[in-house]
GUDRENPA-233169 format. One line per field, with one value per residue (C-alpha): residue in three letters; x, y, z. Coordinates in pm, 1 decimal, padded with zeros to 6 digits. Example, Ala and Ser with C-alpha at 12.3 -4.5 7.8 and 13.67 -1.06 7.14 Angstrom:
2
r: c(ALA|SER)
x: c(01230.0|01367.0)
y: c(-00450.0|-00106.0)
z: c(00780.0|00714.0)
//
This chain:
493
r: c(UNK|UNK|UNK|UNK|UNK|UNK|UNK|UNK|UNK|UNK|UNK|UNK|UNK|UNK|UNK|UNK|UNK|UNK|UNK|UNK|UNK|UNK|UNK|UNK|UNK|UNK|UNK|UNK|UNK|UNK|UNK|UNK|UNK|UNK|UNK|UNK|UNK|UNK|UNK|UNK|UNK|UNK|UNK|UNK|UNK|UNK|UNK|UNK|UNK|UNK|UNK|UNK|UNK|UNK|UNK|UNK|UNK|UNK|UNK|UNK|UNK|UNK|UNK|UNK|UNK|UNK|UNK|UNK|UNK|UNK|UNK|UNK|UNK|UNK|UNK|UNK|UNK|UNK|UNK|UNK|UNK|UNK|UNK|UNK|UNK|UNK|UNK|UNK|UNK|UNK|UNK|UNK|UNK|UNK|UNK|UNK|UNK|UNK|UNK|UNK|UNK|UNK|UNK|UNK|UNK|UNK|UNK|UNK|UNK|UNK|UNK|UNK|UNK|UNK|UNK|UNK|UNK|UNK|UNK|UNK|UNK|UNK|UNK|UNK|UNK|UNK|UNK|UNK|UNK|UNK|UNK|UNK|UNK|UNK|UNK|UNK|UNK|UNK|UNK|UNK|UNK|UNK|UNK|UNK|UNK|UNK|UNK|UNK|UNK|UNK|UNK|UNK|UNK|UNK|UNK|UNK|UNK|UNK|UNK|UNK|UNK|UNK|UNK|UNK|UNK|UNK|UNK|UNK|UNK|UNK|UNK|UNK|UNK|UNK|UNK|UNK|UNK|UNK|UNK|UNK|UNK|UNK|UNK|UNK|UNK|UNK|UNK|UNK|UNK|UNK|UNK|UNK|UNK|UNK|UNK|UNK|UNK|UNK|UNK|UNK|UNK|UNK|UNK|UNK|UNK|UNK|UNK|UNK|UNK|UNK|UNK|UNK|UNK|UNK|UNK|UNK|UNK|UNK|UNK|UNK|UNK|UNK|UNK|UNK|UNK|UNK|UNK|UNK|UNK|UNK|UNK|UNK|UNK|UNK|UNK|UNK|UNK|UNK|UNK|UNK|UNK|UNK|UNK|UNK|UNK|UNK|UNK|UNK|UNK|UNK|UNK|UNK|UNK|UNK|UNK|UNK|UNK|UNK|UNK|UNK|UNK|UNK|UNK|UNK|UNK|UNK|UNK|UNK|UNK|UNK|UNK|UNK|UNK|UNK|UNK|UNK|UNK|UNK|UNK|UNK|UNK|UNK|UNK|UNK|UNK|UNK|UNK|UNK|UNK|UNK|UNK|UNK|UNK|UNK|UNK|UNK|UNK|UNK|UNK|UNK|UNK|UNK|UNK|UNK|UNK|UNK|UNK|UNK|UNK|UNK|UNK|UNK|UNK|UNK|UNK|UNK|UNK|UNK|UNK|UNK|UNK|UNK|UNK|UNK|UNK|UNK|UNK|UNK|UNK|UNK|UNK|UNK|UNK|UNK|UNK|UNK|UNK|UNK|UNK|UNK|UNK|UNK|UNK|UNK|UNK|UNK|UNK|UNK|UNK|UNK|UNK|UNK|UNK|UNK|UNK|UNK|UNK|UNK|UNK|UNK|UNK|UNK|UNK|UNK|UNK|UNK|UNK|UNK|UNK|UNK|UNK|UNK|UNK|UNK|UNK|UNK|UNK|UNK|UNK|UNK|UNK|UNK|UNK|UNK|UNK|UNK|UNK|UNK|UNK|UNK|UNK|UNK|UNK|UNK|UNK|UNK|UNK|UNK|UNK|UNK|UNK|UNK|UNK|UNK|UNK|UNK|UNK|UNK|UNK|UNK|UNK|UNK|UNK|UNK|UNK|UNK|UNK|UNK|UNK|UNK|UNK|UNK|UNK|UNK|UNK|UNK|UNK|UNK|UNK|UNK|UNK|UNK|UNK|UNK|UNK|UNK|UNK|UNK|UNK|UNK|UNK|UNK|UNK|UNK|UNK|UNK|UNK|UNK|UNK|UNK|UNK|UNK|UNK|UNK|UNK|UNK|UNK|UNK|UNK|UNK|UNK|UNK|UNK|UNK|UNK|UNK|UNK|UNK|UNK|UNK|UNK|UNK|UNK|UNK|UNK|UNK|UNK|UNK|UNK|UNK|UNK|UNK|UNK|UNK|UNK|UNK|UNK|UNK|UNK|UNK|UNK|UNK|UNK)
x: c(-05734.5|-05528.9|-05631.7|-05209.4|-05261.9|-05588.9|-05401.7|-05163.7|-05396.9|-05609.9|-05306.1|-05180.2|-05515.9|-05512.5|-05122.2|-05219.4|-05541.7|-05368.8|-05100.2|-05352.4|-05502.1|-05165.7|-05147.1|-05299.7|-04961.4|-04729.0|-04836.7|-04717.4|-04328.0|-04349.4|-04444.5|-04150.5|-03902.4|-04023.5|-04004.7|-03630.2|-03546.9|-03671.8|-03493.8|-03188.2|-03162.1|-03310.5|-03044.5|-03041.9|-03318.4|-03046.9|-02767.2|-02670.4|-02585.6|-02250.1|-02007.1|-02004.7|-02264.0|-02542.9|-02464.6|-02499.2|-02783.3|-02994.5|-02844.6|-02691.3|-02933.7|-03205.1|-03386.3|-03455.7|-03556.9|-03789.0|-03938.5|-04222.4|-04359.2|-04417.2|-04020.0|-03895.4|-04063.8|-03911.0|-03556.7|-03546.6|-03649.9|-03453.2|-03128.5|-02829.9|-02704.3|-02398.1|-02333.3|-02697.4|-03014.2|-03266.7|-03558.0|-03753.4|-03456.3|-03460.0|-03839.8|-03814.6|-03524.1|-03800.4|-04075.6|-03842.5|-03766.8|-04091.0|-04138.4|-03895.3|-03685.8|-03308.8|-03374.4|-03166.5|-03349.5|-03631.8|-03454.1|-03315.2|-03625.0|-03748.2|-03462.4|-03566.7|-03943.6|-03787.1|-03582.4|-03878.3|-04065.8|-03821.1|-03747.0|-04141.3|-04144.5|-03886.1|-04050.1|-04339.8|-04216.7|-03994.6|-04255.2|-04525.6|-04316.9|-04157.3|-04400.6|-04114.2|-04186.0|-03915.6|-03696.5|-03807.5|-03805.7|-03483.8|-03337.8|-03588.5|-03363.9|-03045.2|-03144.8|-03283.6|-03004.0|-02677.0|-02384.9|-02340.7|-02687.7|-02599.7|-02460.0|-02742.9|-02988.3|-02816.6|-02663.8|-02902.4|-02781.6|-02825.6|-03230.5|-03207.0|-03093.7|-03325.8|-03605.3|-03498.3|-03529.6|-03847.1|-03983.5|-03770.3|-03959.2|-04245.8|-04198.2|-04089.5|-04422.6|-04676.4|-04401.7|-04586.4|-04923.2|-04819.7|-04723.3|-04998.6|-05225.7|-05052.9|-05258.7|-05059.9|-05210.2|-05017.4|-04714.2|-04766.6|-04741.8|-04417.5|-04262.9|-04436.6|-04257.9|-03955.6|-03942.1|-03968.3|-03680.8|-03454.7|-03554.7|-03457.9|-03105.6|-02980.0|-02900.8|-03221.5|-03116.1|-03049.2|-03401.4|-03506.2|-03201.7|-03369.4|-03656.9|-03519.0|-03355.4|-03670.7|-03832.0|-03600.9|-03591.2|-03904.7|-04104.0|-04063.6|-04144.0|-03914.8|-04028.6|-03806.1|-03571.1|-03763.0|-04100.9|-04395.6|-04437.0|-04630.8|-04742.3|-04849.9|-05044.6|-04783.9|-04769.3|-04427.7|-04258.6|-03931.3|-03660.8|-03677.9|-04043.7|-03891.1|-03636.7|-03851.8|-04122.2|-03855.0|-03685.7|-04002.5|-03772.3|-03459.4|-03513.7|-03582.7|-03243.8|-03022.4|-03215.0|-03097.1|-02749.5|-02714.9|-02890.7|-02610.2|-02296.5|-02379.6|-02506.7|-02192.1|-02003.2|-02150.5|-01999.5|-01689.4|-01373.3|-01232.9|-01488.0|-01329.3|-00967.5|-00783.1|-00779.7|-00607.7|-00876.4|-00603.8|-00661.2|-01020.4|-01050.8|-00856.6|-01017.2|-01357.5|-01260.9|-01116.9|-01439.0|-01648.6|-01474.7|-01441.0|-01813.9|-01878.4|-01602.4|-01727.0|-02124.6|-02021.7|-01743.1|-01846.4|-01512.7|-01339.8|-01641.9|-01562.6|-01782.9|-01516.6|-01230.6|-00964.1|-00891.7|-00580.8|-00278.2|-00108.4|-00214.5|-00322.9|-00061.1|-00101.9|-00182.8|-00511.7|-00635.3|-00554.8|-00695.1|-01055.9|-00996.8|-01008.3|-01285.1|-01508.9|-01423.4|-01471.2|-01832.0|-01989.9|-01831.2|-02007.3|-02348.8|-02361.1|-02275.1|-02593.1|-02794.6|-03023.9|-03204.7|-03112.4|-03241.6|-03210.2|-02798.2|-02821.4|-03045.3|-02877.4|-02541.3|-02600.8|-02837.3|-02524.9|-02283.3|-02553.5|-02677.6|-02333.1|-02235.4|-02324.3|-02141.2|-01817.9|-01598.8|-01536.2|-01614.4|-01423.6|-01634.4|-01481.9|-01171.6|-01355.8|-01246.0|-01592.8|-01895.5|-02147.9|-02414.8|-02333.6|-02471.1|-02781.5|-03021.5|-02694.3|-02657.0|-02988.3|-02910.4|-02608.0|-02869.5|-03098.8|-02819.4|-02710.2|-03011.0|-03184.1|-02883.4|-02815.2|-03174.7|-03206.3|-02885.2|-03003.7|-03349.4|-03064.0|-02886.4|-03227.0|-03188.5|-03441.7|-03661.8|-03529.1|-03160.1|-03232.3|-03404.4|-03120.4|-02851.1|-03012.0|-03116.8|-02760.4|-02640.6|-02859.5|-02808.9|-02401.1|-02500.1|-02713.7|-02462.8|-02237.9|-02445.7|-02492.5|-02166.1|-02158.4|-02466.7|-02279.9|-02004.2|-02250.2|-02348.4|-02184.6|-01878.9|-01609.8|-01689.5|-01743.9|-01382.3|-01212.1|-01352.5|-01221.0|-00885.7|-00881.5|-00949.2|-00813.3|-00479.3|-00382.2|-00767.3|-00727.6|-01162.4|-01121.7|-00818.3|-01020.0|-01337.1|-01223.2|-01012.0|-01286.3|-01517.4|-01222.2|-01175.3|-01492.4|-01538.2|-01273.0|-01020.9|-00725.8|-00431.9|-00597.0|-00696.1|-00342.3|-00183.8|-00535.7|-00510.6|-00103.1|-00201.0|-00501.4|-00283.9|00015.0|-00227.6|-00410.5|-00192.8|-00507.8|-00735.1|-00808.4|-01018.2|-00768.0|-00483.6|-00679.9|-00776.3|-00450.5|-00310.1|-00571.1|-00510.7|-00114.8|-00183.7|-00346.6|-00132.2|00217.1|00400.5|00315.6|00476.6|00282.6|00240.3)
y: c(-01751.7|-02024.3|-02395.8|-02433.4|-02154.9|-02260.5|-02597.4|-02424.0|-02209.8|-02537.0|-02734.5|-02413.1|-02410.6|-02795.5|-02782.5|-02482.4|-02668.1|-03009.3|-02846.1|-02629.5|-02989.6|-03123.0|-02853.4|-03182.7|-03328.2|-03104.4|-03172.3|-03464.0|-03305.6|-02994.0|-03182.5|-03399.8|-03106.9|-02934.3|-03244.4|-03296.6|-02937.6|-02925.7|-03246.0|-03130.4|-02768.9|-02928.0|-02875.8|-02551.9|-02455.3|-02553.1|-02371.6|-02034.3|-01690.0|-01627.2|-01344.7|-01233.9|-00959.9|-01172.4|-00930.6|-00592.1|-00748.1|-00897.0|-00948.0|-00652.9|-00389.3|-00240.4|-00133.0|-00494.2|-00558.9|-00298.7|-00529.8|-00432.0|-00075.5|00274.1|00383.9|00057.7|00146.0|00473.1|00412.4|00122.2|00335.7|00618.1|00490.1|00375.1|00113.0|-00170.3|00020.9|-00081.9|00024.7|-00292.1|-00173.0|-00494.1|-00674.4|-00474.1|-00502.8|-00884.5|-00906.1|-00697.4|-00932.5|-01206.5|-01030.2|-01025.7|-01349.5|-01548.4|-01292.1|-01346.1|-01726.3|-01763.9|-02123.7|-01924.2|-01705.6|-01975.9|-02162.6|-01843.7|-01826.2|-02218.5|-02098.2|-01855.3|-02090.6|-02372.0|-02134.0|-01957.7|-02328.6|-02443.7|-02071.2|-02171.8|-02535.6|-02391.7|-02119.0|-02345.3|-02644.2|-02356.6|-02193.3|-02551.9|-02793.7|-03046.2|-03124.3|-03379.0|-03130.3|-02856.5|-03083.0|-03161.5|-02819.7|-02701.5|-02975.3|-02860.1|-02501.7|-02635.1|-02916.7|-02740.5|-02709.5|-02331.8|-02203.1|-02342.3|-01990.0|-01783.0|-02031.2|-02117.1|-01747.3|-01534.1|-01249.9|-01378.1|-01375.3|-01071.3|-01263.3|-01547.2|-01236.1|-01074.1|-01396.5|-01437.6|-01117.9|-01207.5|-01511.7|-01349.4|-01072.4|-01352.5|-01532.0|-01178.8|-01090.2|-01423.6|-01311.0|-00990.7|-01161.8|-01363.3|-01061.2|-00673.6|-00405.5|-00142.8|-00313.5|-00657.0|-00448.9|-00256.3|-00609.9|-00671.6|-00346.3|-00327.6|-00691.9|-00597.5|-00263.1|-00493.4|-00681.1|-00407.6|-00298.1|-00637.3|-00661.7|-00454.5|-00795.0|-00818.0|-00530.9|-00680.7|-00805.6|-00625.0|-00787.4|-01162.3|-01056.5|-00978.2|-01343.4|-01496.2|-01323.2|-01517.5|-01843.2|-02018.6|-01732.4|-01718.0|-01351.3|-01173.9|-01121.0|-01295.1|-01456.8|-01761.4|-01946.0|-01847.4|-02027.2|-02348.5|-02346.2|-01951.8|-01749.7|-01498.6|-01204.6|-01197.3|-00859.2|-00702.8|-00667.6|-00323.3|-00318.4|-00556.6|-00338.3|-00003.5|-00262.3|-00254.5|00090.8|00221.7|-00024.3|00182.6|00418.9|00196.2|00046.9|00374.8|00460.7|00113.9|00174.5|00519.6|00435.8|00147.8|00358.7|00588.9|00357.4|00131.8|00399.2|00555.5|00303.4|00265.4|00262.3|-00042.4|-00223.0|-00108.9|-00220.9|-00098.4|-00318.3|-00164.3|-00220.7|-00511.0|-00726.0|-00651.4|-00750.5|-01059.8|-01156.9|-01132.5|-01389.2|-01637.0|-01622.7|-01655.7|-01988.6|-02113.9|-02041.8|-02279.8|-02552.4|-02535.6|-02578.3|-02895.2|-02985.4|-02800.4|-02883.7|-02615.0|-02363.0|-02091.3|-01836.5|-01581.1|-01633.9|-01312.7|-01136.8|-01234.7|-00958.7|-00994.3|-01071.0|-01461.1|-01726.4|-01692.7|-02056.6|-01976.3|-01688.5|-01863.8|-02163.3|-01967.9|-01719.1|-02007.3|-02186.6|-01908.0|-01819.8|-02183.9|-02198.5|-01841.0|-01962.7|-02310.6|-02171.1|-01886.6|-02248.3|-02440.1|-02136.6|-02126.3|-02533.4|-02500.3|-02158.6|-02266.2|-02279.7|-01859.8|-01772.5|-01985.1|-01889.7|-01491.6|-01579.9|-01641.4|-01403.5|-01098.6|-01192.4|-01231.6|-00872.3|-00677.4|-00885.9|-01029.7|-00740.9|-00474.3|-00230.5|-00352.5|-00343.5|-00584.9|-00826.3|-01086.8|-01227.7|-01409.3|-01534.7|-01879.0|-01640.0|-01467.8|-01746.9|-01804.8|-01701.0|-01684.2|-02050.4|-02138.4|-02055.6|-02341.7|-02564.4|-02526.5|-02557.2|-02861.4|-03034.8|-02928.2|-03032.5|-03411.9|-03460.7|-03398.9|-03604.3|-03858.6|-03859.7|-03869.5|-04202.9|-04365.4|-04361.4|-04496.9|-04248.0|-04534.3|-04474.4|-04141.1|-04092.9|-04311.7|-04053.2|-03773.9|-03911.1|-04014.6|-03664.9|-03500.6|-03707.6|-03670.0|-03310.0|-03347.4|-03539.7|-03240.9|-02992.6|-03173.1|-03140.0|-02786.0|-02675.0|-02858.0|-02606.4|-02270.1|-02482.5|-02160.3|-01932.6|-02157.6|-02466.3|-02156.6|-02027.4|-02280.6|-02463.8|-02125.8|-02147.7|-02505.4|-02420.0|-02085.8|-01881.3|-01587.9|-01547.0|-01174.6|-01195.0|-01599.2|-01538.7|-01236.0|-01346.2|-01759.1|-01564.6|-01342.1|-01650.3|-01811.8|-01497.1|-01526.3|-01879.5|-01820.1|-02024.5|-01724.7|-01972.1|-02055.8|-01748.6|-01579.3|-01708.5|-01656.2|-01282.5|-01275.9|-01339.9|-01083.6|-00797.3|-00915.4|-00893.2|-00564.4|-00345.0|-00109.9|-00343.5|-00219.9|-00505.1|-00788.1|-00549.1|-00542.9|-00903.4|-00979.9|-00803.6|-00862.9|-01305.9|-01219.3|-01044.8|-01358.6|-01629.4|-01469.3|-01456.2|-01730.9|-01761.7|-01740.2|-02068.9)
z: c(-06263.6|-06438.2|-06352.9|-06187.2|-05984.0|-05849.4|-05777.2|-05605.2|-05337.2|-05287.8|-05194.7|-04970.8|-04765.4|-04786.0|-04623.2|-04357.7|-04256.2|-04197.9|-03983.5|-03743.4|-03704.9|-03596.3|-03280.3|-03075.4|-03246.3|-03054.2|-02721.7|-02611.5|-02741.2|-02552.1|-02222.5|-02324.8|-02374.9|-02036.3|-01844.7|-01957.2|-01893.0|-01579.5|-01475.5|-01585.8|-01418.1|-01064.9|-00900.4|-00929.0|-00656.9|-00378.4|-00521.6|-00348.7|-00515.9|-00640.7|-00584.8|-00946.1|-01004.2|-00765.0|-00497.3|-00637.8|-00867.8|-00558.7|-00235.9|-00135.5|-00372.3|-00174.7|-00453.9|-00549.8|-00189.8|-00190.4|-00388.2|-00687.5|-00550.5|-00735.7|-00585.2|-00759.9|-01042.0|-01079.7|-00990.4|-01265.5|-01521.8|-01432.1|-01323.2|-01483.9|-01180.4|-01256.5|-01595.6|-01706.9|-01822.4|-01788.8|-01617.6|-01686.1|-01528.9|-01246.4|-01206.8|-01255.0|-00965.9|-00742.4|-00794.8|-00705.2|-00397.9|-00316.8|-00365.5|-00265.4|-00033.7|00036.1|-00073.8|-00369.8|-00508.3|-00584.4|-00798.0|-00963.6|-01023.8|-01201.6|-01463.9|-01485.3|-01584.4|-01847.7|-02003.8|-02047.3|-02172.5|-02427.6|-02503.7|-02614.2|-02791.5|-02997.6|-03081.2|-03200.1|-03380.5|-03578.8|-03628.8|-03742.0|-03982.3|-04127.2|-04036.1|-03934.5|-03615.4|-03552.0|-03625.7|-03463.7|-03136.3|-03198.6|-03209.8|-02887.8|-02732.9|-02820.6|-02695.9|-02340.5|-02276.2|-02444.1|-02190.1|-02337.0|-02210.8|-01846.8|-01746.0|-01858.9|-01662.7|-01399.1|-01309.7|-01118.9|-01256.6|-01579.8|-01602.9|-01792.4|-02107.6|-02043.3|-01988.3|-02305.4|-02504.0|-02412.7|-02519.2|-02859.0|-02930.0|-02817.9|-03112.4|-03363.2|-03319.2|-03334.5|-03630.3|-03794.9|-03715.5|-03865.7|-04217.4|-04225.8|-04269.0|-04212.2|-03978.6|-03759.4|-03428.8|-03571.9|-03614.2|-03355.7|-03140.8|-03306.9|-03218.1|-02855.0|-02787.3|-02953.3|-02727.1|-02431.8|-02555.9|-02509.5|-02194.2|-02086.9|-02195.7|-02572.0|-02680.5|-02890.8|-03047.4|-03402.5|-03381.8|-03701.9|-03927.7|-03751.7|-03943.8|-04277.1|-04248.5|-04157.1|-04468.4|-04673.9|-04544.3|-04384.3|-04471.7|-04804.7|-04831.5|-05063.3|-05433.4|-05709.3|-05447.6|-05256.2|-05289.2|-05066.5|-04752.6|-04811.1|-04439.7|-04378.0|-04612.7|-04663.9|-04939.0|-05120.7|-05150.5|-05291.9|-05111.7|-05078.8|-04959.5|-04699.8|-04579.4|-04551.6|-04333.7|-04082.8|-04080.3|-03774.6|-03553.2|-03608.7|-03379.3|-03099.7|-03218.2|-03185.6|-02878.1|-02732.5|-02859.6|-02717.1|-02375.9|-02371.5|-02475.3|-02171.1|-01974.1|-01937.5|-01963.3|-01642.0|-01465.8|-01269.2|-01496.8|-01369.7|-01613.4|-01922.1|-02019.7|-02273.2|-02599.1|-02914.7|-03213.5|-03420.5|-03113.9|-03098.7|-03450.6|-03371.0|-03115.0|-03242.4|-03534.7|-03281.6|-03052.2|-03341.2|-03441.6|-03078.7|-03016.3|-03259.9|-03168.5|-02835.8|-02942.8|-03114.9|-02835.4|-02511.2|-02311.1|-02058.4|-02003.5|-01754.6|-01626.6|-01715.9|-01997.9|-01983.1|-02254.1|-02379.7|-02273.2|-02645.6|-02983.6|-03080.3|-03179.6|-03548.6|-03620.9|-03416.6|-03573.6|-03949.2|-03842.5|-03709.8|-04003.0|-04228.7|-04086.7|-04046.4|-04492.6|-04582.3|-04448.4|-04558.3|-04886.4|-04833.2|-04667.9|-05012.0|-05253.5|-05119.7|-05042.1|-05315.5|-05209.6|-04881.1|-04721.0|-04401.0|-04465.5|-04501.6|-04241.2|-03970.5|-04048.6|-04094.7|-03758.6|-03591.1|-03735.0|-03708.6|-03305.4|-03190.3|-03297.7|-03030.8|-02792.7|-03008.5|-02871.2|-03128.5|-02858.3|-02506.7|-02251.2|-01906.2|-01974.2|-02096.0|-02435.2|-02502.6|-02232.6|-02261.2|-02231.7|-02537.2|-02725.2|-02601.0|-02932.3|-03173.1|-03149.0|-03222.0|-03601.2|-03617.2|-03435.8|-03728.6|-03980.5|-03781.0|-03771.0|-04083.0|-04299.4|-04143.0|-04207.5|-04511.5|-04582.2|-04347.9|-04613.4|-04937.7|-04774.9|-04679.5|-04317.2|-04128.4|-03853.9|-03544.9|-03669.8|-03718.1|-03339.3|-03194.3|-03313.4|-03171.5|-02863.1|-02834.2|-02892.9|-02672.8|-02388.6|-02424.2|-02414.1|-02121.7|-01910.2|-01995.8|-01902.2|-01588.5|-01485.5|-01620.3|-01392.8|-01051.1|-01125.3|-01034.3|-00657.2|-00511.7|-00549.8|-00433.9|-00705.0|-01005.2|-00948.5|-00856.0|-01204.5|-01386.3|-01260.1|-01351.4|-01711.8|-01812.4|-01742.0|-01631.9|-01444.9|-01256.6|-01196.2|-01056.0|-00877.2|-00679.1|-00629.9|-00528.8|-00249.4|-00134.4|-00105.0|00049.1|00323.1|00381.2|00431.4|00694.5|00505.0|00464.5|00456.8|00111.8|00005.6|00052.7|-00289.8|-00505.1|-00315.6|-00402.0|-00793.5|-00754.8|-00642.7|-00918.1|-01155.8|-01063.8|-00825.7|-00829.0|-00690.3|-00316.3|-00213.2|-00249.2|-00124.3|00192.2|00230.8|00167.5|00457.5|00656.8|00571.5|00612.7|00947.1|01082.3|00944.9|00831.9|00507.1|00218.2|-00066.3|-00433.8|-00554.6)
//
């Protein structure tokens, strides 16, 4: 063996020895990160369900309230219910039941749990593959305090993406055990994890593709492309060898697929709309550009945006077609000294698939909760490339701390607000209709919340717009005549 190479391994060992030293290190910035999180999202143990998929989720499903039992067991895994098939979900809700019964805090405290957790996952994934720890804080941050994530936190019916994440960082981290030295009961842990993923919500689904990125950039694995990890003792292969390492996951992926298609398609047809594929397409660009514009400017968040009834104004979809050229062009440019440039960007592009809208499913044109692991691939593009400009200009670490601390609490404050918005059904609609148009879902649920608050006289014009929008829809019909029947004619607003 060559004196270099020698060198090389010594200062390897040296560089992995020195950072399992530094575990002691992280401490004290994961207690920080939970303690921030949790302050943040306090609120949230007073705030009631919602009328958007709460009910038939929890309140009103009696399998839920059996809660965890051999019948609940059965019917989650055998059942396609709400145009699903999540049977963790479903066994999650169940436990909740059982815990915390009709009380809807509790529920909310364990999407809370989740979310810490997937958040100090995420830190030390990141600061064990880098070794940057002030960077991998920083982007834990943005992950736990980002306006965006508010609705997959803060929505009860949302813990099955804060579920699935879990069990996605959970793979990532036995997928580096697995690298570090390959057995089939290592891989076996990936694939396990991964298969628990998906039976949490098929948003994981591109899990495998994750991987390959990771392989290139901080792993360091593929042969004749990057430099080994300096941090984890990792074998380089080709490319090749890389992609066959992940083809036992395929099936899992199909199955997912397949178990989706029929799945949502079991359910009733009022969730589908009819979208021609040119608006699809178009549509899909725009989100893609205004997911980002609203990670770096998270104004007007809705828990439902409608899908747009004609095609874009073309200055939009030029504007998000350019963007969206200019930085793959600019990401494939740096690439080659900058790996973490390609694997956040395809990170993003690759996650979001599933969910951009190529295949219509509901009227929304994007959701929040879409980007709940996408974004985490801008946040490490973000905050990997200003620090390494911020080390070109010379900035100093108290400048550099300042900025981000002022960042993330602008974001914080935001999210704040964002999180007061999902107190209960009457603030979450209302705040939709304040900043979207043409909202057939807000207009119909604010004026069943309003019926039922016994406030018709303002439910009558939300119920009006419901029933202009959707003749079909039998619920607001009725409420409408029923609120019209008590107080007399009103006219639309």
């Amino acid at each position: 063996m060559s004196r270099s190479k020698r060198t090389r391994q010594a200062a390897k060992r040296k560089s992995v020895s020195s950072f399992d030293f530094g575990w002691r290190a992280l401490v004290v910035p994961a207690l920080l990160l939970a303690a921030a999180t949790v302050l943040l999202y306090a609120p949230i143990s007073s705030h009631s369900f919602t009328n958007y998929d709460d009910e038939p989720y929890i309140s009103t499903n009696p399998n839920v309230q059996q809660g965890l039992n051999w019948r609940t067991v059965k019917w989650a895994f055998t059942h396609f219910y709400e145009g699903n098939w999540h049977p963790l979900t479903w066994l999650a809700h169940a436990a909740d039941f059982q815990m915390y019964g009709a009380t809807a805090g509790g529920h909310h405290v364990t999407s809370l749990l989740l979310h810490v957790v997937n958040m100090l996952l995420l830190f030390l994934l990141l600061a064990r593959a880098t070794g940057l720890r002030a960077r991998s804080m920083i982007v834990a941050a943005l992950f736990a305090l980002h306006p965006l994530n508010v609705e997959s936190v803060a929505w009860a019916a949302e813990l099955k993406n804060v579920l699935c994440s879990l069990f996605f960082f959970l793979a990532l981290g036995a997928y580096g055990w697995y690298v570090q030295k390959s057995s089939v009961s290592r891989y076996a842990a990936v694939v396990v994890l991964f298969l628990f993923g998906l039976a949490s919500k098929p948003m994981v689904i591109t899990f495998p593709f994750v991987l390959l990125l990771l392989d290139f950039w901080p792993l360091g694995r593929i042969q004749g492309w990057t430099s080994p990890s300096a941090l984890l003792p990792v074998t380089q292969k080709s490319f090749a060898s890389l992609l066959l390492e992940k083809l036992p996951m395929l099936p899992l992926c199909i199955g997912s697929a397949i178990i989706t298609y029929l799945a949502e398609h079991s359910a009733n047809a009022e969730k589908f709309i009819s979208v021609s594929l040119p608006l699809r397409v178009e549509n899909a660009i725009y989100s893609y550009a205004m997911y980002i514009w609203n990670a770096f400017w998270p104004s007007g968040l809705a828990v439902f945006y409608p899908h747009p009834s004609g095609s874009l104004a073309p200055w939009r979809l030029e504007v998000a077609t350019f963007f969206l050229i200019a930085v793959s062009v600019l990401v494939w440019r740096e690439s080659r000294g900058h790996g973490y440039l390609l694997t956040g960007w395809l990170w993003y592009l690759g996650m979001l698939v599933p969910v951009i809208g190529l295949v219509q499913v509901g009227g929304q044109a994007r959701a929040d909760r879409y980007t709940y692991l996408p974004l985490i691939g801008v946040f490490v593009m973000t905050v990997w490339g200003l620090g390494d400009f911020a080390r070109e200009k010379k900035w100093s670490p108290a400048a550099q701390c300042a900025a981000a601390l002022l960042i993330l609490a602008a974001l914080a404050v935001t999210a704040r607000k964002q999180i007061s918005y999902w107190e209960n059904s009457y603030e979450l609609w209302t705040r939709a209709l304040d900043v979207t148009r043409d909202n057939r879902i807000a207009e119909h649920n604010l004026a069943n919340e309003l019926v039922r608050l016994h406030r018709d006289p303002e439910a009558i014009p939300h119920l009006q717009r419901a029933v202009e929008f959707n003749p079909q829809d039998m619920v607001s019909a009725a409420n409408l005549g029923a609120a019209l029947s008590k107080t007399g004619p009103t006219k639309t607003r």
